[in-house]
Legacy VTK file of the C-alpha trace (Angstrom):
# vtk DataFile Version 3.0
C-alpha trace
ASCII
DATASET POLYDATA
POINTS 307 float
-24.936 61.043 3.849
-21.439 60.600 1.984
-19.846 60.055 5.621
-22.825 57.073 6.845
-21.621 55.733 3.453
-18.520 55.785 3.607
-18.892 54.074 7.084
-21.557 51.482 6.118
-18.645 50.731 3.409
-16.075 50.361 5.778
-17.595 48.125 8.532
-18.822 45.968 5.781
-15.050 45.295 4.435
-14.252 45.198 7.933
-16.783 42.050 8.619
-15.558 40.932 5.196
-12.271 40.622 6.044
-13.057 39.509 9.240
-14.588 36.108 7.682
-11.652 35.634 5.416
-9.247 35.724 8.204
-11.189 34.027 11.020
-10.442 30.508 12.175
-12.910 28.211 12.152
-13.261 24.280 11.078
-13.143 23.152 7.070
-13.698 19.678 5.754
-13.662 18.671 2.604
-13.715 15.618 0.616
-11.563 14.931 -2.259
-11.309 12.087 -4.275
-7.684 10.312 -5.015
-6.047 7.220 -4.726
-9.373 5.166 -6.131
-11.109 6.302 -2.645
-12.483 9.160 -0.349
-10.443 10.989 0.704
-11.238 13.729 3.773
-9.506 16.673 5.088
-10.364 18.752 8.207
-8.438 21.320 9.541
-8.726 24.435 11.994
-7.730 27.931 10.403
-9.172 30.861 8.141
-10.592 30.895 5.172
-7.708 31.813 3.011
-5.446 29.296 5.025
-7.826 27.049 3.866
-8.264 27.850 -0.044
-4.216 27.376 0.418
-3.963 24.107 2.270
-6.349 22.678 -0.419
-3.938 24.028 -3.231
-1.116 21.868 -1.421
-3.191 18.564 -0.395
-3.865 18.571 -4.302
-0.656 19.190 -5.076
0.948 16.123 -3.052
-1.819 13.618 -4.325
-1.861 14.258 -7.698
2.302 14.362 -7.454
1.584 10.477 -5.752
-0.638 9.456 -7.799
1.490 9.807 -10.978
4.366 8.058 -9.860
2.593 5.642 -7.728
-0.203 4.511 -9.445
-0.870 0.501 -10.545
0.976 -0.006 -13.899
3.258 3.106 -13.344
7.377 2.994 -14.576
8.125 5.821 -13.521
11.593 3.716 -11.400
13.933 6.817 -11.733
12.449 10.235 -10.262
13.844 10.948 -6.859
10.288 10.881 -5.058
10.230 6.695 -5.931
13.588 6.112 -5.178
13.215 8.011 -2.424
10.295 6.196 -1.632
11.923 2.415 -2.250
14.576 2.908 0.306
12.342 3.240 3.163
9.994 0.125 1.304
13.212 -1.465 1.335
14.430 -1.319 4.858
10.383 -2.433 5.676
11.530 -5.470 3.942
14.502 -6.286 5.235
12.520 -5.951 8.682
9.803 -7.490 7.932
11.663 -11.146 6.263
10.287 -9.758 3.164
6.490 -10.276 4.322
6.290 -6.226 3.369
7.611 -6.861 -0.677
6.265 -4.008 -3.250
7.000 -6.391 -6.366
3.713 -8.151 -5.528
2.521 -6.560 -8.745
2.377 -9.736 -10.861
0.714 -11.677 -8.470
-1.960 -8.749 -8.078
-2.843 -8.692 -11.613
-2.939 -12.493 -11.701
-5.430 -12.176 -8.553
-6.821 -9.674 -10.660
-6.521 -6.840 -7.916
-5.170 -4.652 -10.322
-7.771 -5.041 -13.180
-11.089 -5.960 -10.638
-11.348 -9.112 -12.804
-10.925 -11.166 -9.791
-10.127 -14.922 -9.829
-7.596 -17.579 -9.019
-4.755 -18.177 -10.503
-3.658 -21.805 -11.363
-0.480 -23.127 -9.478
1.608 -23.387 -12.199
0.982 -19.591 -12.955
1.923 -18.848 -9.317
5.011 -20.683 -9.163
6.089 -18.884 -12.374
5.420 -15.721 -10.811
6.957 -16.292 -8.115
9.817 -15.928 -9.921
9.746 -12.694 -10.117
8.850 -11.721 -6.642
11.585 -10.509 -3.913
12.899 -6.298 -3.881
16.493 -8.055 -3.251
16.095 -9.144 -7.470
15.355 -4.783 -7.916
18.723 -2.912 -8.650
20.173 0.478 -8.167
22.101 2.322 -10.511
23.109 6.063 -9.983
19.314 6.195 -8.088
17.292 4.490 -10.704
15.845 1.197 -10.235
16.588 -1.777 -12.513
13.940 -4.263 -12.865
14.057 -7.740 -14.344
11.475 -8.130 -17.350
8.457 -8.905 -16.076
8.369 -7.612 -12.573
6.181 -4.949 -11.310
5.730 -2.514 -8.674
2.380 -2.146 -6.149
3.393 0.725 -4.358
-0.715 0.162 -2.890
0.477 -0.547 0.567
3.049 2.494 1.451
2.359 5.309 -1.111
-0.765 6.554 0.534
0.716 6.476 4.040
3.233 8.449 2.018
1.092 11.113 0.584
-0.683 11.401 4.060
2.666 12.452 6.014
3.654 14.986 3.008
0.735 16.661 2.910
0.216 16.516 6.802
3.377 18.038 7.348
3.066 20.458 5.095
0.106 22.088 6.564
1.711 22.092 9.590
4.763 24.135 8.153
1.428 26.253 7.052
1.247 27.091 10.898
-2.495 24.681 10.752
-2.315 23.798 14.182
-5.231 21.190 14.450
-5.804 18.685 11.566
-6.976 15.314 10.009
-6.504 13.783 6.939
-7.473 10.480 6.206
-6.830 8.728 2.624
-9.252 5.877 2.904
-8.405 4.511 6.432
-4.509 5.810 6.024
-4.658 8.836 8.441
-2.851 11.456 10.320
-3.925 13.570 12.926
-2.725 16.195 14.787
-3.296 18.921 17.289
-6.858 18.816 19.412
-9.586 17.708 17.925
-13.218 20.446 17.010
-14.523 18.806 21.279
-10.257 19.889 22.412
-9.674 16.374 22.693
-7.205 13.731 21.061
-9.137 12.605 17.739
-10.968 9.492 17.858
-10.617 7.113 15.595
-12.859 4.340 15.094
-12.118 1.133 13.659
-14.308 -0.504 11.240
-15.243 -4.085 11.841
-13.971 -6.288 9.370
-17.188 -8.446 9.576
-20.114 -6.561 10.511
-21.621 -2.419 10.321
-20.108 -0.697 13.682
-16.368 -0.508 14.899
-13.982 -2.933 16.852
-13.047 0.378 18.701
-11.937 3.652 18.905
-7.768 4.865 19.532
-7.471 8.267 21.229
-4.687 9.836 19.850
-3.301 13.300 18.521
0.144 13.974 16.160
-0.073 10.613 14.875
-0.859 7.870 11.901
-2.952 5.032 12.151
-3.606 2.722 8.920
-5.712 -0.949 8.632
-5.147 -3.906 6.521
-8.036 -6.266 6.327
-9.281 -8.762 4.265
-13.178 -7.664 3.675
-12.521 -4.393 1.364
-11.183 -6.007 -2.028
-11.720 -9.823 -1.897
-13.593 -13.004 -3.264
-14.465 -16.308 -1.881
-14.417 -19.326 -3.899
-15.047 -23.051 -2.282
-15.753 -21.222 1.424
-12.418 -19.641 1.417
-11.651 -16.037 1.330
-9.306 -14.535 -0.913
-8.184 -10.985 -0.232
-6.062 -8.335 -2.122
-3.250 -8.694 0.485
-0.940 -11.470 -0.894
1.979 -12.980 0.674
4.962 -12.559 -1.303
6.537 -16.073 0.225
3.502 -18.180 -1.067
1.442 -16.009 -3.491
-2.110 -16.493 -1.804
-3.828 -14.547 0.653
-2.890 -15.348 4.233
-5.408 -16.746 6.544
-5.536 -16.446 10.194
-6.396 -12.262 10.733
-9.087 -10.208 9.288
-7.798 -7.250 10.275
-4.291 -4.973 11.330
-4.495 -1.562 12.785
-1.313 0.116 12.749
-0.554 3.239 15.049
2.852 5.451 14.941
4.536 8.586 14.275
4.966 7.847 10.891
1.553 7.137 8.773
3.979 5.681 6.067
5.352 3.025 8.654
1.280 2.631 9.655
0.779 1.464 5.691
3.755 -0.642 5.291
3.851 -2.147 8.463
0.006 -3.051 8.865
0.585 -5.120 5.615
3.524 -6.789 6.861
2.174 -7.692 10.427
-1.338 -8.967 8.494
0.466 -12.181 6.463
3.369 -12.798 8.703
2.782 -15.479 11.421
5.057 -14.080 13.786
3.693 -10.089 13.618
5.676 -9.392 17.378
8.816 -10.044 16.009
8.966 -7.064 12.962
6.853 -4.871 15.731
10.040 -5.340 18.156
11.926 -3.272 15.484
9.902 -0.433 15.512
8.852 0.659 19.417
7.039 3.370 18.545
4.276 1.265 16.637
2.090 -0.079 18.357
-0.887 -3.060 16.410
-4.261 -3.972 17.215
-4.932 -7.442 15.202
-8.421 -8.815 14.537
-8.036 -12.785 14.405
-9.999 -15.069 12.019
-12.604 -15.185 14.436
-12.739 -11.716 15.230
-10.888 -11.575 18.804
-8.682 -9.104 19.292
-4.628 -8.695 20.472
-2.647 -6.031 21.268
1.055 -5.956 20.402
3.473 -3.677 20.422
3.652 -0.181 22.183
-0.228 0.639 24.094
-2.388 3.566 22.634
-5.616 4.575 24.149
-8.136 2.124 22.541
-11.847 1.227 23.692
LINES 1 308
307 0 1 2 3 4 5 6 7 8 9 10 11 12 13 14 15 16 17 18 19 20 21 22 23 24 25 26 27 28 29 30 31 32 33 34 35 36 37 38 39 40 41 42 43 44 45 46 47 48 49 50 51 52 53 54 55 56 57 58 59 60 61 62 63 64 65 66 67 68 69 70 71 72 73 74 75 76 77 78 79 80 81 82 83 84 85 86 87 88 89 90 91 92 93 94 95 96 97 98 99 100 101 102 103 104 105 106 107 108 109 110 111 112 113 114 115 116 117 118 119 120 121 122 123 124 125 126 127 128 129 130 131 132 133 134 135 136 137 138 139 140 141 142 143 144 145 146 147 148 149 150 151 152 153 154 155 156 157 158 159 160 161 162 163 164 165 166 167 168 169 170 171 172 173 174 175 176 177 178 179 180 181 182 183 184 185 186 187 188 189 190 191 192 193 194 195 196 197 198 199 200 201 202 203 204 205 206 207 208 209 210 211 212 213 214 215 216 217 218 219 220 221 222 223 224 225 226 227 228 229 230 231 232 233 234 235 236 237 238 239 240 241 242 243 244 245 246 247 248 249 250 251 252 253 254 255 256 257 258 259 260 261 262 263 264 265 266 267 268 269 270 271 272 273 274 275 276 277 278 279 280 281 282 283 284 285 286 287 288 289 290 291 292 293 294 295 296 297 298 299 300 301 302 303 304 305 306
């Protein structure tokens, strides 16, 4: 009796173990960044209870240096962070600017009190606008009174790529995490094909399309998320640092690249400036999909699988 025991004991910490270290697909849903956030990955259980323990890690370390009203302009992590804003800039004729923050919380973007702004309080502002006017001394940033940082279009893409990678120095093979539409992907997907991504239409329920892709970042800018319309026009969250208003023309950029950082920035940059194949020529990895004002779509850039 002591022995079937014994035995009954054993195969059960057996199976137990077993689960623990079995892989099979987890998804979760956290919450960060003001949005849903989702993470699904191949491996065991414990690999899992781990990865979790890092994703939260990297998004709560984001969100306290990066979120709206933040001053945090000496840690290593946002100087770190401005240089590569910075050379996204200087590529993009300054269409990509992260000192948009006044002119956000004039729009009221920052405080969802959203109206608009008199000219004479966007001329003033304007002022203030430009990362050339941002300093550096001994890797601290020097602002001029007044100005303010909206770190809203790179520091998820940001997060995304940490934590990605780190999983994947976990040994997680097979992955996705997507920060509300800022995504990375790597590894087959649970049907051991490239993930597919669809593409929310920027005017209607259903998609513009769907990329096929696998160890890369995809992000969107669009103008129906965060907006208003006043006299017919549309006013959206994305401002454009050379005028202060929203731009008109696109309703929506879909970035794709190695980098879901590059995805964020650039997707922003491509959606106000009027000449998007120009900054794209600087990066020939990235490839766009652009959404016009009445919903056709271009392609520019390098080709991923898209239907």
């Amino acid at each position: 009796m002591a022995k079937k025991l014994c035995l009954f004991l054993l195969v059960c910490l057996t199976l137990s173990l077993s689960c623990r270290y079995q892989e099979k697909w987890h998804t979760t849903t956290l919450l960060y960044f003001d949005t849903v956030c989702e993470v699904r990955i191949f491996c065991s259980g414990v690999a899992f209870k781990s990865a979790l323990k890092e994703v939260h890690r990297i998004f709560t370390e984001i969100e306290a240096h990066f979120s709206p009203g933040s001053d945090d302009y000496s840690s290593a992590i946002v100087f770190n962070l401005f240089q590569r804003a910075l050379q996204v800039y200087h590529d993009s004729d300054g269409y990509f600017d992260i000192t948009v923050g006044p002119l956000s919380r004039a729009w009221g973007f920052l405080t969802n009190s959203r109206h608009m702004p008199t000219p004479g309080e966007i001329k003033s502002i304007l002022k203030l606008i430009g990362m050339e006017k941002i300093r550096e001394e001994e890797e601290t940033l020097i602002l001029l009174p007044g100005m303010e940082l909206d770190w809203g279009s790179i520091a998820k893409g940001f997060g995304v790529d940490l934590a990605s990678q780190s999983l994947m120095e976990m040994e997680i093979s097979r992955g996705f995490i997507n920060a509300g539409g800022d995504l990375y992907c790597w590894g087959e997907n649970p049907d051991n094909r490239p993930w597919q991504i669809a593409i929310n239409h920027p005017r209607k329920s259903g998609y513009l399309g769907i990329l096929s892709i696998s160890d890369l970042g995809a992000a969107t800018t669009g103008d129906y998320q965060r907006y208003f319309i006043q006299g017919g026009v549309r006013y959206s969250h994305v401002l454009n640092p050379h005028t202060g208003y929203s731009p008109q023309g696109k309703q929506s950029v879909t970035v794709c690249g190695p980098e879901t950082l590059l995805c964020d920035a650039l997707s922003t940059a491509l959606f106000i400036s009027t000449q998007p194949e120009k900054i794209l020529e600087k990066y020939p990895d990235y490839g766009a999909i652009i959404a016009d004002s009445n919903g056709k779509l271009s392609f520019i850039g390098k080709p991923y699988p898209f239907k």
